[in-house]
C-alpha positions, 0 to 999 in steps of 0.5 A: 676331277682327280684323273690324269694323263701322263705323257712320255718320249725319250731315248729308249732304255731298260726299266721306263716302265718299271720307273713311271708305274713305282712312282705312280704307285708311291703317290698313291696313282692308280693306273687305269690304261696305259700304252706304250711303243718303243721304235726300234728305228729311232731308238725313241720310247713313247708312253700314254699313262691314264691315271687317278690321284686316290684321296689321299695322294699328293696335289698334283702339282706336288706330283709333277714336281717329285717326277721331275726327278724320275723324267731327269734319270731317263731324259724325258719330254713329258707333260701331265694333264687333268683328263677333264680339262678340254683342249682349247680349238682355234678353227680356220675356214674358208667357204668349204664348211663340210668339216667345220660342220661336222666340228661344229655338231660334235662340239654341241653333242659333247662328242668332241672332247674339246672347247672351240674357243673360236673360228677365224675365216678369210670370209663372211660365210660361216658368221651366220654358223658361228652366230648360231652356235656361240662360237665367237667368230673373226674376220681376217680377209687376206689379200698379197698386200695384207697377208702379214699383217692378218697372220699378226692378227691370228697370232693375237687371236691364238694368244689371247684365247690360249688356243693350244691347237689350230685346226685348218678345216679346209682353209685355202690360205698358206701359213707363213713357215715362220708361223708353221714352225712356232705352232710345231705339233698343234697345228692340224690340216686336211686335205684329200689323198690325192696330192700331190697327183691332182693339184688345183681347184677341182681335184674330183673332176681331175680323179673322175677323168683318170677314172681313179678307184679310191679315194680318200683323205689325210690329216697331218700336222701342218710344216713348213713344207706343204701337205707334207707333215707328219700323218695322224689320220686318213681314211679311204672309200672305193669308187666306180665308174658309176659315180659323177664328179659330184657324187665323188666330191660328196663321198670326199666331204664325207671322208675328210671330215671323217679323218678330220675329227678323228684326228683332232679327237687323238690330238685332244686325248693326248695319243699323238707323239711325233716321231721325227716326220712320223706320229705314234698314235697310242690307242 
């Protein structure tokens, strides 16, 4: 109950290390993991800090306040969280339930080390799913006449049940990039590889007939230009001239919830840091 995680990006400079482990240090902190990256690109620093408040440390809030100081020095955006608190998940689905599924599964087994407050679809189909799993579930159909109206609605929802991360899992609807941008860093998407090359609704038959190779899935942060975020997780398998349409879409089902789970899980864990159109995942 005691454990936390303290995450750091800023300019990078000398002695950012050296600062944040005196610091823990002086509260009485014992660090258990810790990874960071500078790129030398950006100029920009990244830290994870796994740490454990001894007994007789400070409260955290006591924590955060004196480190306050220590971020100031060095131009920080940091935050620090209890390690124990799940991630509350908002998932949006269409009528391809392969990854919420798979979401849905790892959330009941206690491998997904996140609370799904709630699943929002633009159809009926998953209620019965949701039902069984006691996952609260709401109806949004979307039409060109009331697609404000129900992203109003959705923006209710990610309100009301203080969601701090929205994952599409396969939702065939496009957000508004109004609302792209308020969800910055907390919206996550999948899509298969093969955009922009196969555009429509039957990508694998389009792959089978130009005979591809590989094929694979990409889960990014959600921007106001689609399918172009920034990458967290993707993953790929080779193919032959053996394997039908179907048996492409499966091994795609498959990949796509693979990578989708993935990168909910660093998102969660708090290992993803964005780096301009970029992510630095600390592993």
């Amino acid at each position: 109950m005691n454990e936390y995680i303290l995450t750091i990006s800023c300019p990078d400079k000398v002695g950012i290390v050296a600062a944040v482990s005196i610091f823990l240090s002086e509260q009485r902190c014992n660090i258990f993991d810790s990874a960071q990256f500078g790129d030398r690109e950006t100029q920009l620093f990244f830290m994870r800090v796994h740490f454990f408040a001894e007994p007789d440390a400070p409260a955290a809030k006591v924590i955060r306040q004196r480190f306050d100081a220590v971020a100031k020095a060095y131009a920080m955006e940091w935050e620090m969280a209890a390690a124990h608190e799940p991630s509350r998940l908002l998932i949006l689905v269409s009528q391809h339930g392969h990854c919420l599924n798979d979401l849905l599964y790892r959330y009941r087994t206690g491998s997904l080390k996140a609370d799904i407050a709630c699943i929002v679809s633009n159809h009926q189909d998953f209620r019965p799913l949701a039902e069984w799993h006691g996952v609260p579930f709401h109806y949004l159909p979307v039409t060109r006449e009331n697609k404000q109206q129900q992203e109003h609605a959705l923006r209710e929802i990610i309100a009301s049940e203080q969601i701090e991360l929205v994952v599409l899992a396969r939702y065939m609807q496009i957000l508004s990039p109004e609302l792209c941008t308020d969800l910055k860093g907390r919206c996550i998407n999948i899509h298969h590889s093969f955009l922009p090359s196969f555009i429509g609704a039957q990508p694998y038959k389009q792959a089978y007939a130009r005979g591809v190779k590989l094929i694979g899935a990409t889960a990014h942060y959600v921007t106001p230009h689609l399918d172009e975020g920034p990458i967290i997780e993707q993953g790929v398998e080779r193919v032959d001239h053996a394997h039908t349409p179907e048996a492409l879409t499966a091994i795609g089902r498959d990949i796509e919830s693979m990578v989708l789970s993935r990168a909910i899980q660093y998102h969660v864990e708090r290992r993803v840091f964005l780096n301009g159109n970029k992510t630095v995942i600390l592993r």
